[in-house]
N, C-alpha and C positions, 0 to 999 in steps of 0.2 A: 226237445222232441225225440223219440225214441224210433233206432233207427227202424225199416221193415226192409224182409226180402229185396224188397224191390229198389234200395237204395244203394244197391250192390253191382258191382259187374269185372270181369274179369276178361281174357282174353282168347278168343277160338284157337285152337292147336298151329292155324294158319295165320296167328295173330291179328283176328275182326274181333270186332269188340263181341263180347259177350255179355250182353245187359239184361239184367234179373228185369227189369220194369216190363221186358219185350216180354215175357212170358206173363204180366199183369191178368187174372182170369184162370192160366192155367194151374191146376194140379201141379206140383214139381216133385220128382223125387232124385235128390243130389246125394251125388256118392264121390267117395275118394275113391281111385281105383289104383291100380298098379299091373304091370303085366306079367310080374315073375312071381305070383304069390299064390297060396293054395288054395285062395278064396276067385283066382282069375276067372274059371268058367263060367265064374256069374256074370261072366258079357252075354254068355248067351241066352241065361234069363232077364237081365235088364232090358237085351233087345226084344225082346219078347213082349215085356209089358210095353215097350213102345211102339211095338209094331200094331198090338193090340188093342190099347187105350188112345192110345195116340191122336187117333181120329174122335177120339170122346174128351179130349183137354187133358191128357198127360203129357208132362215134357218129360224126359229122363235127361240126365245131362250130366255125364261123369267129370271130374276132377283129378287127374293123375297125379301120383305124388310118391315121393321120392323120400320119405321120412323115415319108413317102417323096412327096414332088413335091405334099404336099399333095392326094393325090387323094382322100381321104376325107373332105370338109369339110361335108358334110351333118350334120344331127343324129342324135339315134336314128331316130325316125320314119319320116325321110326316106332313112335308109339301110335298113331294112326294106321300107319301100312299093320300093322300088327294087329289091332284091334278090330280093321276092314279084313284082311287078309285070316284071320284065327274064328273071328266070329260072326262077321257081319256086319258090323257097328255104325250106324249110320244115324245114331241121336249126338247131339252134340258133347263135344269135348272139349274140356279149355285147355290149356296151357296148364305145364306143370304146377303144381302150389305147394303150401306149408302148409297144414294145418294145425298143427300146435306150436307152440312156443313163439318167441319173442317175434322171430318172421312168417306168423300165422298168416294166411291171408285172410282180409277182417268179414269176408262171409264166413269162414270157418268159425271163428271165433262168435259170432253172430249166432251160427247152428247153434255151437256149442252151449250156449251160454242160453239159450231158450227153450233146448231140450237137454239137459244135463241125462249124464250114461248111470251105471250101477252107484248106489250110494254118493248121489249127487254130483260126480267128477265131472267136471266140463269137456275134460282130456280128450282128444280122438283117440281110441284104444287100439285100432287097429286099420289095414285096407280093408273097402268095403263096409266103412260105416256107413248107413243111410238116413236120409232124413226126409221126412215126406210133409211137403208143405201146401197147405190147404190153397182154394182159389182165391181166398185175400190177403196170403202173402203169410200169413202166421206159420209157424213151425210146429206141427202138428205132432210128431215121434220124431226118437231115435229108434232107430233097428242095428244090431250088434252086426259085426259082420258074417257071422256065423248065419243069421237069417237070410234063408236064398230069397231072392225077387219073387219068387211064385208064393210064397209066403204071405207074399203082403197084397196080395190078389184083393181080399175080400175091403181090407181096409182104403185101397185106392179106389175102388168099386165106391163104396158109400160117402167119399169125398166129388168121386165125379157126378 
């Protein structure tokens, strides 16, 4: 059986589970994030889609990670008060992860491998990949991280 979204789950920044299945129905759109990176202000448009959508079945739900120039080396804590205190941030966050190589965490891998990036790489290429997955759990895109959250307005719109 082949896994889905929803076979996944990870851990809130305050270590509560964090289970893909809870979100069964909704819209997701899952990001690696980081807080020291050039792509960071996009907290304030991911919060944005969630302030916005939210109420219409979008989850946003970032991923901190600590793979990419080292810009996430804070703790849980300290990446919460930052992400509260800088932006706003008040959609869920997990605990730090891997998302490529041998210690991926296996929803990354999962992304990966269902929306494959430029010339079919699985790689997470960068902070601030996105992946925006439909309401039955399929992985709909990748979005580069160069694509701001406002961007992807119109695409989340016709999945809700």
């Amino acid at each position: 059986m082949t896994a889905t979204i929803y076979d996944f789950y990870a851990k809130t920044l305050d270590g509560e589970p964090l289970r893909l299945a809870d979100y069964r129905g909704k819209v997701l759109l899952l990001v690696n994030t980081a807080s020291e990176c050039g792509f960071t202000p996009q907290y304030a448009g991911l919060e944005k889609l969630w302030q916005d959508y939210g109420v219409k079945g979008l989850t946003v739900i970032g991923f901190p990670c600590n793979q990419f120039g080292k810009q996430e080396p804070g703790s849980e804590a300290q990446i919460g008060a930052f992400c509260q205190q800088n932006y706003g941030v008040s959609f869920p966050l997990s605990q730090k992860v891997e998302v490529n190589g041998p210690g991926a965490h296996p929803l990354w891998k999962h992304l990966a491998e269902s929306a494959p990036g430029l010339l079919g790489t699985t790689a997470i290429k960068w902070n601030f990949t996105k992946f925006l997955v439909d309401r039955e759990g399929r992985v709909v895109e990748r979005f580069a991280p160069s694509t701001k959250p406002e961007e992807l307005r119109e695409k989340i719109e016709a999945l809700l």
